[in-house]
C-alpha positions in Angstrom: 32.7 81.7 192.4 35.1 84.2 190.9 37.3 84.0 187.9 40.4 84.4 190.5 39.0 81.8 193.0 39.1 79.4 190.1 42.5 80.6 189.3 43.4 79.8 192.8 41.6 76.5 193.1 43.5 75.1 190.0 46.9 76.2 191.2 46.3 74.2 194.1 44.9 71.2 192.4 47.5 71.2 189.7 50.4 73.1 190.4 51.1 71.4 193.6 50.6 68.0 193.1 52.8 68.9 189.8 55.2 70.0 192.1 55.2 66.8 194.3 55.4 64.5 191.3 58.3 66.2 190.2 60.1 66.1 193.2 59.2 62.0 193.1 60.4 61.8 190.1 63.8 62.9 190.8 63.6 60.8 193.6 63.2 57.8 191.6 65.9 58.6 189.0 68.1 58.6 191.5 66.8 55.4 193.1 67.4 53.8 189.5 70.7 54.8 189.0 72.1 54.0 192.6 70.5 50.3 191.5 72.4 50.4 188.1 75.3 52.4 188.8 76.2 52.7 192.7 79.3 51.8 194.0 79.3 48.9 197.1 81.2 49.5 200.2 80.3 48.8 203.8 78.6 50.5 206.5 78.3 50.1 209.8 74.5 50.2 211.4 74.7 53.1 214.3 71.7 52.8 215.9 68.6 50.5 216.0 64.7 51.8 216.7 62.1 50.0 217.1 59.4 51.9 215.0 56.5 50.0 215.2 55.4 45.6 216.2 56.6 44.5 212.6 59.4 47.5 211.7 63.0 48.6 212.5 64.3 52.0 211.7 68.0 51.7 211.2 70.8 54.5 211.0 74.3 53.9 209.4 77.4 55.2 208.7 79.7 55.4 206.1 83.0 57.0 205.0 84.8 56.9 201.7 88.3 57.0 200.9 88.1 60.8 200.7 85.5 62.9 202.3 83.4 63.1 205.3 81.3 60.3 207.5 78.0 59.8 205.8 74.8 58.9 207.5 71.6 57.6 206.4 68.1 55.9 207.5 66.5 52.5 206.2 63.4 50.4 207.5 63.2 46.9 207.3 60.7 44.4 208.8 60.9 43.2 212.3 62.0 39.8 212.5 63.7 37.2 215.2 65.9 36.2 212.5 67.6 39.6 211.1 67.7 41.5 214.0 70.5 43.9 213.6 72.8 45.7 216.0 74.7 48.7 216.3 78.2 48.1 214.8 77.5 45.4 212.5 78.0 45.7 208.6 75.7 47.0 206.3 75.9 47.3 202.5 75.6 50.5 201.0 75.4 51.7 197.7 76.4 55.1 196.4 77.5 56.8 193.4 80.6 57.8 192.5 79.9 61.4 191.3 77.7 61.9 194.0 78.3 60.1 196.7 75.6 62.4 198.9 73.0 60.0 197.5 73.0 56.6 199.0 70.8 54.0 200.3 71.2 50.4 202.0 71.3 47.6 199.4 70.2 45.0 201.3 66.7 46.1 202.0 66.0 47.7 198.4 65.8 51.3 199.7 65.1 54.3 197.9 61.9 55.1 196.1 60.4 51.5 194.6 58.9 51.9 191.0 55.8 50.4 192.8 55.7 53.1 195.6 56.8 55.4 193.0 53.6 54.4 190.6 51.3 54.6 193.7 51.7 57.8 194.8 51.9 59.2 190.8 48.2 57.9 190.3 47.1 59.0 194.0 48.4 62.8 192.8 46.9 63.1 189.8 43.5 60.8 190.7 44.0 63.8 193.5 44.6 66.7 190.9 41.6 65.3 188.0 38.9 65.0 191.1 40.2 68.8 192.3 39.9 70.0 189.3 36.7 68.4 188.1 35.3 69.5 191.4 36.5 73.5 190.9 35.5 73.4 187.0 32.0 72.3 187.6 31.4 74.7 191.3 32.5 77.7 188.6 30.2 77.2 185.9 27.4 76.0 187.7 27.4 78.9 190.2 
């Protein structure tokens, strides 16, 4: 194996996974501070699927005082019990400043800190095995 091809190897191994992570860590931050700092109002559920036996994929809409209709997705668990509908009311959080990030408060969308902390340790287990893997094929070739 080549000098470059290890180059190569370790950009995949590192610098993608790096990029991923980073991209999940903004998507957690602004999980966190819809929890702490987003504004309620309500929604209205648009459209029910049927994803799978045991979950729903739900669309709803929202508009604020100024500005367009907003739209967004949630999942929830199938159940007899909360079955939801199209035009029934949906809580929504958002924030103020940026109210193109929102999720459904109900369900405790967004990225969960134990989601978050799964994935993390998937990438870089991922990126330590990748680059164990390309460190040893270089110096033992």
């Amino acid at each position: 194996m080549s000098f470059e091809d290890l180059l190569g190897l370790l950009a995949g191994f590192v610098g993608l996974p790096a990029i991923i992570l980073s991209l999940l860590v903004r998507s957690r931050r602004v999980t966190v501070r819809l929890e702490q700092q987003g504004l309620l109002i309500q929604g209205k559920v648009t459209f029910v699927r049927r994803r799978s036996a045991t979950e729903n994929w739900i669309s709803y809409a929202f508009r604020l005082a100024e500005g367009p209709e907003r739209h967004g997705v949630f999942t929830e668990p199938s159940s007899p019990d909360m079955e939801r509908r199209p035009g029934t009311s949906v809580d929504v959080l958002y924030l103020a400043d940026a109210p193109q990030h929102h999720m459904a408060a109900a369900v405790g969308g967004g990225l969960t800190h134990e989601r978050f902390l799964l994935v993390a340790a998937l990438l870089v287990g991922f990126s330590l095995l990748g680059l164990f893997v390309a460190l040893h094929s270089y110096f033992t070739s």
